[in-house]
C-alpha positions as CSV (number, residue, x, y, z in Angstrom):
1,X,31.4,-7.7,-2.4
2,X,31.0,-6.1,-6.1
3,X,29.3,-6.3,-8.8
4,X,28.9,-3.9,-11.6
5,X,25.9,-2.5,-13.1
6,X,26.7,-3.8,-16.9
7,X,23.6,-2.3,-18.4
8,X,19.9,-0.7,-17.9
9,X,17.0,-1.3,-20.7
10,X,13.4,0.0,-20.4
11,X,9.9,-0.5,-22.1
12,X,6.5,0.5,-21.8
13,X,4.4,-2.2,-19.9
14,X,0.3,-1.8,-18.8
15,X,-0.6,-2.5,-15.2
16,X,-3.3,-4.2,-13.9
17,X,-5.7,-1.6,-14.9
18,X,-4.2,-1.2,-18.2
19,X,-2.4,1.8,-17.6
20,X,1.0,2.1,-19.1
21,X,3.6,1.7,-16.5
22,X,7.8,2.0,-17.4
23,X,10.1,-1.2,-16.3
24,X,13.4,-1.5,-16.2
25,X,15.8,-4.1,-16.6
26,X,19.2,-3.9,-15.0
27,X,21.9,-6.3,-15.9
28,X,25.2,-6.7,-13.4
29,X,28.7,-8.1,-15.0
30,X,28.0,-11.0,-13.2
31,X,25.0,-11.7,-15.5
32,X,22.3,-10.9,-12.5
33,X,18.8,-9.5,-13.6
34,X,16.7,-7.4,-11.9
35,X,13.2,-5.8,-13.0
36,X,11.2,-3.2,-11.4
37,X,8.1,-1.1,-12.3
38,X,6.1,1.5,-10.1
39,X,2.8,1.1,-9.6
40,X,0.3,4.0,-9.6
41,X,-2.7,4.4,-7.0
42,X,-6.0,5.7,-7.7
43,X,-6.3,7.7,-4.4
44,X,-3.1,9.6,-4.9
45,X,-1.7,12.4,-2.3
46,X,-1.0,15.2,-3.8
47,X,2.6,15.0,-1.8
48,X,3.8,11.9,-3.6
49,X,6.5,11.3,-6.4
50,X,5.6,12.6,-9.7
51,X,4.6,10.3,-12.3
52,X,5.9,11.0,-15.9
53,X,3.7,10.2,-18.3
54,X,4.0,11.1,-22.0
55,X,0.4,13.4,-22.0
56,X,-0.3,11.8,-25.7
57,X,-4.3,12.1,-25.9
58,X,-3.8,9.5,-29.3
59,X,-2.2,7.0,-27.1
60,X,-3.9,5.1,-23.9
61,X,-5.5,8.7,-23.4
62,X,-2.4,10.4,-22.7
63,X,-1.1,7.8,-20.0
64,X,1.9,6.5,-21.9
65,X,5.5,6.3,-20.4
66,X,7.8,6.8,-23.4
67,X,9.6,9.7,-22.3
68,X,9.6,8.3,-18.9
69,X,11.6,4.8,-21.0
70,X,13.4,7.1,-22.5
71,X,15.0,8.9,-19.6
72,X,15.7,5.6,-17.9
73,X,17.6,4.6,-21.0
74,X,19.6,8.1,-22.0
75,X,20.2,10.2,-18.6
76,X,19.7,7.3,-15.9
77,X,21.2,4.3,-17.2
78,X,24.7,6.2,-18.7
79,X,24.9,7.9,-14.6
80,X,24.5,4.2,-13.2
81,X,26.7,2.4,-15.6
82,X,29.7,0.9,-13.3
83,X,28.1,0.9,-10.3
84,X,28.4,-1.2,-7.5
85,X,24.8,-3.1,-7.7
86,X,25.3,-3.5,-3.8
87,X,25.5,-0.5,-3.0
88,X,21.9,0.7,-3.5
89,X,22.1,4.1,-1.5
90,X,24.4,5.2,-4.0
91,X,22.5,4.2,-6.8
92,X,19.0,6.1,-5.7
93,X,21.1,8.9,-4.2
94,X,23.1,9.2,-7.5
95,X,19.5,9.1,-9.5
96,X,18.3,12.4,-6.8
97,X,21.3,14.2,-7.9
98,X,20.5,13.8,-11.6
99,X,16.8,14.9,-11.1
100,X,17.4,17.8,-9.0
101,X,14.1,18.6,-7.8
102,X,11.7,17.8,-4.6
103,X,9.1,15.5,-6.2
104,X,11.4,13.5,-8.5
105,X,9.6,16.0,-11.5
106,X,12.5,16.1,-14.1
107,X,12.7,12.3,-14.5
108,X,9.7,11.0,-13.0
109,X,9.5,9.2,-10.0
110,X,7.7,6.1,-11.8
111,X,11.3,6.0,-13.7
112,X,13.4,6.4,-11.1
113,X,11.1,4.3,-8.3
114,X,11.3,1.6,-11.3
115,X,15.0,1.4,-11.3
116,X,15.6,1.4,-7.8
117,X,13.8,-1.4,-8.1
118,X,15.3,-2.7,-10.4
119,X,18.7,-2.7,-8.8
120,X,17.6,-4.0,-5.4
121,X,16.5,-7.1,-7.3
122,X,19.6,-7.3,-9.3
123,X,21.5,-7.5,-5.5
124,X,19.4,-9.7,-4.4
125,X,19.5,-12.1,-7.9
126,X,23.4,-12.1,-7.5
127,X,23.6,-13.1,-4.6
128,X,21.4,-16.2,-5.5
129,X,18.7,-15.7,-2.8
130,X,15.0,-14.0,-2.8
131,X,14.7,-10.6,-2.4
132,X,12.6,-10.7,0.6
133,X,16.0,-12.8,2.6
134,X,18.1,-9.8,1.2
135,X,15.9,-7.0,2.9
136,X,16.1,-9.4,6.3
137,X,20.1,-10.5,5.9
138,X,18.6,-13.7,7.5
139,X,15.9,-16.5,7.5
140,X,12.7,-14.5,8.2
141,X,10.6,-15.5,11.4
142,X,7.2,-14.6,10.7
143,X,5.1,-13.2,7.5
144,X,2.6,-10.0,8.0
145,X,-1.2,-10.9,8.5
146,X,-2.7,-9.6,5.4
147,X,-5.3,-7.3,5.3
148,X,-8.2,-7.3,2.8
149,X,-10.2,-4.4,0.9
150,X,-13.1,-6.0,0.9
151,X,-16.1,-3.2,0.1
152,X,-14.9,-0.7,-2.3
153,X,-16.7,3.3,-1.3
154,X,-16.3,6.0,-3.6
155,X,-18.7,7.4,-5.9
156,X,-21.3,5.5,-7.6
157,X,-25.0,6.0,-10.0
158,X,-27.0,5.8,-7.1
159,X,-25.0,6.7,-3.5
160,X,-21.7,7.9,-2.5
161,X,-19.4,6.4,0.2
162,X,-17.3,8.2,2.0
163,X,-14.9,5.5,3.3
164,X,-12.6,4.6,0.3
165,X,-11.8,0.5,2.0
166,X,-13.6,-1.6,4.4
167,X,-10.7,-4.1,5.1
168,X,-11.0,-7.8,7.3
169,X,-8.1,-8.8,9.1
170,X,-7.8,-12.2,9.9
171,X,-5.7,-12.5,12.9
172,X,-6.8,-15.3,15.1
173,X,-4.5,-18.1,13.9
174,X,-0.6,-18.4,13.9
175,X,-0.9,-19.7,9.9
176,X,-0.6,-17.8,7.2
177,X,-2.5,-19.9,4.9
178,X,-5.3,-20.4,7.6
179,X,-5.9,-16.8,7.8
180,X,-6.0,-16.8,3.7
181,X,-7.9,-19.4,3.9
182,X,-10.6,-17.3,6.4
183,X,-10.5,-14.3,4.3
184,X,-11.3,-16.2,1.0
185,X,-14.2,-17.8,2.9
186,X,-15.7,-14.1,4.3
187,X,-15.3,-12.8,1.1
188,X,-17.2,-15.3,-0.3
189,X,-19.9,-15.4,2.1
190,X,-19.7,-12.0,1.6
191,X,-21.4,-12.1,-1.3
192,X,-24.2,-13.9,-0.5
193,X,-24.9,-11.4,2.7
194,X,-24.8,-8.8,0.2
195,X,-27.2,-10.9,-2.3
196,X,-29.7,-11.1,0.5
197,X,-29.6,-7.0,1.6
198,X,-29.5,-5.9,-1.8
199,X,-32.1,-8.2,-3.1
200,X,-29.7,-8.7,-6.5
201,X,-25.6,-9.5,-6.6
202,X,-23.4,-6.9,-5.3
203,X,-21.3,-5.2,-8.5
204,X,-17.5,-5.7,-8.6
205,X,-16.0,-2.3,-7.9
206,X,-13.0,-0.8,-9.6
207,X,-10.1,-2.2,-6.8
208,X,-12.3,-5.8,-7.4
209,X,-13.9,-5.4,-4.3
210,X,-18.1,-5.5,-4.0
211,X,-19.1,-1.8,-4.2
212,X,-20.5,-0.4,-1.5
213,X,-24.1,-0.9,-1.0
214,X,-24.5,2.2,1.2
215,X,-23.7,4.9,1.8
216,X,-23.8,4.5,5.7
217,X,-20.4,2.5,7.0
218,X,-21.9,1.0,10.0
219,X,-24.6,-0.5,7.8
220,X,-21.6,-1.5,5.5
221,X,-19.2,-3.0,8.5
222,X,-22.5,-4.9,10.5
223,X,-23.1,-6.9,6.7
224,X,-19.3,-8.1,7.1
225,X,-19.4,-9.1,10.3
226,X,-22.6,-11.2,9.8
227,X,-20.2,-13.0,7.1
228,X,-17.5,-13.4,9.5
229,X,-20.3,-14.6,12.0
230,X,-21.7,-17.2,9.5
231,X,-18.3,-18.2,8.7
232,X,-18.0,-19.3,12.6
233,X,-14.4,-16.4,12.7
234,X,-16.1,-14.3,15.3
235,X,-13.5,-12.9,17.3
236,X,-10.5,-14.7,14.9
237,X,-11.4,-11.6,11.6
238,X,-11.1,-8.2,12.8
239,X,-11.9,-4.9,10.7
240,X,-10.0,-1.6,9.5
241,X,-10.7,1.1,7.6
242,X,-9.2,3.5,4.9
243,X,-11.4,6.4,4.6
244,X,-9.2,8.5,2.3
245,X,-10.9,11.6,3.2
246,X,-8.8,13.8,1.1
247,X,-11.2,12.6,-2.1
248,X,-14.3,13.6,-0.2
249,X,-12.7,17.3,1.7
250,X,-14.4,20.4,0.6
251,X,-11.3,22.8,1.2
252,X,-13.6,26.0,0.4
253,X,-16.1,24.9,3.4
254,X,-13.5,23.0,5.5
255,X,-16.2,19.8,5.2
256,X,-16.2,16.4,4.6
257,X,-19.1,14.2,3.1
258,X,-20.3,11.6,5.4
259,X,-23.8,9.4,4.8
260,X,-24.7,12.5,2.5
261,X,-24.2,15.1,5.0
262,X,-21.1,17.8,5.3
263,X,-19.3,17.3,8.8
264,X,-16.6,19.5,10.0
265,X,-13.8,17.3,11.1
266,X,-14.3,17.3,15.2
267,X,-17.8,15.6,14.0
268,X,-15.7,12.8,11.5
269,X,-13.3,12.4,14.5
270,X,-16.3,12.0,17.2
271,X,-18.3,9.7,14.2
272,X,-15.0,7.2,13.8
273,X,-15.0,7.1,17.1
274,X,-18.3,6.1,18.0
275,X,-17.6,3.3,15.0
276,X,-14.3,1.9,17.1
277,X,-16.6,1.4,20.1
278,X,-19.1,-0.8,18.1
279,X,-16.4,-2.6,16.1
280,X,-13.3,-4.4,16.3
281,X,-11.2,-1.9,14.1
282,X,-7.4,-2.9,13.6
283,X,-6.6,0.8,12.1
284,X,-8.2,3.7,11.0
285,X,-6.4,5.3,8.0
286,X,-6.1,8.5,6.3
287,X,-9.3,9.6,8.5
288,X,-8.8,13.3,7.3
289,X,-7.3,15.8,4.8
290,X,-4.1,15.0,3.8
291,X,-2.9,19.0,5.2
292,X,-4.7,18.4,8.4
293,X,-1.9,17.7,11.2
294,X,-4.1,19.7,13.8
295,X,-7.0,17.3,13.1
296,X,-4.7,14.2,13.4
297,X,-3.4,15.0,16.8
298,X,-6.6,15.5,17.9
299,X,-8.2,11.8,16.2
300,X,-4.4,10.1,17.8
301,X,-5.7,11.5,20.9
302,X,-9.6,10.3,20.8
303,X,-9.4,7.6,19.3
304,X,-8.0,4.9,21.8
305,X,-9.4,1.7,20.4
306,X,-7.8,1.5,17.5
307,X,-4.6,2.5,15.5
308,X,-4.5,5.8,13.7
309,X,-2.1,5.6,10.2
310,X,-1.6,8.4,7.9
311,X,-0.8,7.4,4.2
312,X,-1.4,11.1,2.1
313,X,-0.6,13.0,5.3
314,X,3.1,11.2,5.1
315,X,3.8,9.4,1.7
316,X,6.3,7.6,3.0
317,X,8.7,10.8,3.0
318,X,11.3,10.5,6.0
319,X,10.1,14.1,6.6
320,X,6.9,14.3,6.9
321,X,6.7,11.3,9.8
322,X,9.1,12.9,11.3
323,X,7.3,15.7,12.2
324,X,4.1,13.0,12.4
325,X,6.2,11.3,15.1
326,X,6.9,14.8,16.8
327,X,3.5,16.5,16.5
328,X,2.0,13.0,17.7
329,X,-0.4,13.0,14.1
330,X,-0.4,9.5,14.0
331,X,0.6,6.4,15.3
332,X,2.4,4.8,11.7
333,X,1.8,5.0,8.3
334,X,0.9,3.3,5.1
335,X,4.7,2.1,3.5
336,X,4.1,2.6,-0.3
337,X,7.5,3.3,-1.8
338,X,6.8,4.8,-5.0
339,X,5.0,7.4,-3.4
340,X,8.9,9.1,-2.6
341,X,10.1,7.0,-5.1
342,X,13.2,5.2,-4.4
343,X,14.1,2.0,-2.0
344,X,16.2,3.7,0.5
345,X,14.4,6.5,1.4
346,X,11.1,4.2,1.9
347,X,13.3,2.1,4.0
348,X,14.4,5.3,5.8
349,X,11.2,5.8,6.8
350,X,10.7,2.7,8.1
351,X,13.5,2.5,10.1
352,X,12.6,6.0,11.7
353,X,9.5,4.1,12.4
354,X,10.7,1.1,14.0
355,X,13.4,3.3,16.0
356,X,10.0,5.9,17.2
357,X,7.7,3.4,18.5
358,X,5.4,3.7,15.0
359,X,4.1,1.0,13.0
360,X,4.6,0.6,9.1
361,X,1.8,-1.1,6.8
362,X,3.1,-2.0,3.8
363,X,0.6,-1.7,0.9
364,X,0.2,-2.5,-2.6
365,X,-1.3,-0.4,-5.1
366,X,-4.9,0.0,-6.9
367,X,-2.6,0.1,-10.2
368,X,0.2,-2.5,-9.8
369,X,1.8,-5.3,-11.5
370,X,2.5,-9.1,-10.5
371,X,5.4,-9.0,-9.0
372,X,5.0,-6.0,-6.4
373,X,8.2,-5.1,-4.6
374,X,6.4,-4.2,-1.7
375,X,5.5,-8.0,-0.6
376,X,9.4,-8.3,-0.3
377,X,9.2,-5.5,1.8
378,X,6.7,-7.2,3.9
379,X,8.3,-9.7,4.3
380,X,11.3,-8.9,4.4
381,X,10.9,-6.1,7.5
382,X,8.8,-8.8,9.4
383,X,6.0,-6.0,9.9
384,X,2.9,-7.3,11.7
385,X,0.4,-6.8,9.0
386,X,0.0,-5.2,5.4
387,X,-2.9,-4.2,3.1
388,X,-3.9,-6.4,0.1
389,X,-6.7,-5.8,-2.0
390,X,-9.7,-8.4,-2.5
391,X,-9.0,-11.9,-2.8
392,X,-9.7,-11.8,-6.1
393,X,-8.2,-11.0,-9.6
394,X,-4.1,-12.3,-11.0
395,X,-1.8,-9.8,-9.0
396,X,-3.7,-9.3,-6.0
397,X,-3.9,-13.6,-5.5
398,X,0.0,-13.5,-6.4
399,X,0.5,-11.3,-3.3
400,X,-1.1,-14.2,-1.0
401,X,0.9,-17.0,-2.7
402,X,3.8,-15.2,-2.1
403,X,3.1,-15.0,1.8
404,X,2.2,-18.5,2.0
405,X,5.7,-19.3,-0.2
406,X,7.8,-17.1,1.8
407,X,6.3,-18.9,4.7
408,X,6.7,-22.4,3.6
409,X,10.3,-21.5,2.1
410,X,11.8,-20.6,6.0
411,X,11.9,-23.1,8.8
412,X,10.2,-22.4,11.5
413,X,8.3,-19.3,10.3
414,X,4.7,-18.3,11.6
415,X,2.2,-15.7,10.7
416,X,3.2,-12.2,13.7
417,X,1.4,-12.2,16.1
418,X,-0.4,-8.9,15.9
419,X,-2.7,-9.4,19.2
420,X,-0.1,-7.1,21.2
421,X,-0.8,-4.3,18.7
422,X,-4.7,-4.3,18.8
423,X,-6.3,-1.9,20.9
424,X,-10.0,-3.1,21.2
């Protein structure tokens, strides 16, 4: 089957966080459509894509995306031009040639990431079915359980936390829209736990979680599960964690900040895992520095009730989990495809999961737009779970409906099963 690329437009669009983003728009012959646009993340690893931005101080403080609109229209879109639409290997591989360099740096890997999107969609539009159903080349059997950053850590006026996302996952129920339904209840109970121990409502945090109240993440995790508790879920929501210990490594001293204090990391490993024997923890991500494969081996290794994933140790680069898988740094990884910036090399890497015993986690971004490829990922790879932010806010509430679509659009599909995976 063909289907010529007719034509590829681009313009400057603002995310969620009103930060300029490029999307393209790639027509076929047959008059198919497809748009794309990369989202950007807010803990970034310094291994990922590079984003092109126009570095304007005048204009959105330098975060614009003309020249990155501009390369999609002049160098891209002349290279892709009477190309089979179907064949999207050809189109990302053709777009790698043109850059030329490791990290996508010449034409950005927002622009390219964008496109590749763009053209998946445009497949997927021509042939007159979702996306998602294109990914699976069948009726899908079950939708991920969605996981939900909950508590927002970070840096704040009056404490630092260390853990970047305190995540539920609700897992004890076969429906999709039952374990929505749970988290929107914990997350609302949430807030009146929080009330209560703060003795005022809890602030909305940047990724529209509540902020951390403390700086301590066992006080942190034993407030959500007294929501889960008063919610009557115990033993139906579990928890995971993305600590994103990169933001908080001291490189100089070989430290990491934890409840205040600077910990080598043999003392984060041996604090995680004191934190997996008190609570039910799904996963445990990005528990180190994003360089530190010794350290990962050795958390892989202690920490048995729980899975380790690694999201700025492997961007989603077929490489790096390759020598994850061989050096045994983690047990799967966060799939965020515009972190190596094209569809078939994130679907690469998932595949060299799947084929290596690993697990892949789709996620969304702290920066990203309505209509976020990566849920078609989700659903289309049938993973067992993927990371959402709070229930709360337009694209992140878009990402549920479109589970609980996806489900009610395919006979005799149920929310995975994940209770094979979990370790505690």
């Amino acid at each position: 089957m063909e289907d010529r690329i007719a034509s590829v437009r681009a313009q400057q669009i603002i995310d969620c966080k009103c930060r300029p983003a490029v999307e393209v728009e790639i027509r076929t012959e047959s008059g198919a459509i497809g748009r794309g646009a990369a989202p950007t993340g807010t803990s970034v690893g310094m291994h990922e894509a590079f984003v092109l931005r126009d570095g304007n101080s005048a204009s959105y403080k330098g975060l614009g995306v003309h020249k990155a609109v501009d390369k999609a229209v002049n160098v891209i879109g002349p290279a892709l031009i009477g190309m089979n639409v179907f064949d999207q290997r050809a189109i990302d591989h053709r777009m790698i040639e043109l850059d030329g360099t490791p990290d996508k740096h010449n034409l950005g890997g927002n622009t390219i990431y964008s496109t590749s999107i763009a053209a998946f969609r445009a497949a997927a539009d021509a042939r007159r079915i979702p996306l998602y159903k294109y990914i699976a080349g069948r009726e899908i059997r079950t939708v991920p359980v969605p996981c939900f950053n909950v508590v927002n850590g970070g840096r704040y006026e009056t404490l630092t936390q260390a853990f970047n996302e305190f995540l539920i996952v609700p897992y004890g129920t076969d429906s999709v829209d039952l374990a929505v339904e749970m988290a929107v209840a914990v997350f609302q109970q949430l807030a009146e736990v929080l009330t209560k121990h703060l003795g005022c409502k809890p602030q909305i945090a940047s990724s529209y979680g509540y902020a951390a109240p403390s700086d301590d993440p066992e006080v942190i995790l034993s407030l959500m599960q007294q929501a889960i508790d008063a919610c009557g879920y115990t033993g139906r929501v579990a928890f995971a964690l993305d600590c994103a210990s990169s933001e908080m490594y001291d490189r100089d001293a070989g430290t990491y900040l934890l409840k205040g204090n600077h910990v080598s990391a043999d003392e984060l490993i041996a604090y995680a895992k004191g934190l997996t024997d008190k609570f039910d923890l799904v996963f445990v991500e990005d528990l180190l520095d994003e360089n530190d494969w010794d350290g990962y081996s050795k958390a892989t290794k202690e920490l048995t009730r729980t899975i380790v994933l690694g999201d700025d140790l492997i961007v989603t680069n077929p490489a790096l989990l390759k020598r994850a898988y061989e050096t045994h740094a983690v047990d799967g990884f966060i799939l965020k495809p515009n972190q190596v910036g094209t569809i078939s090399e994130a679907i690469d890497a998932h595949r060299f999961a799947s084929q290596h015993g690993m697990i892949s986690v789709p996620s969304g971004r702290s920066g990203g737009v309505v209509d976020d490829v990566v849920m078609d990922f989700s659903v289309g790879l049938e993973v067992p779970f993927q990371k959402n932010g709070a229930p709360r806010s337009g694209e992140r509430i878009e990402k549920l409906n479109f589970l609980m679509r996806a489900n009610a659009a395919s006979p005799g599909c149920r929310l995975f099963d994940i209770k094979p995976l979990l370790r505690f």
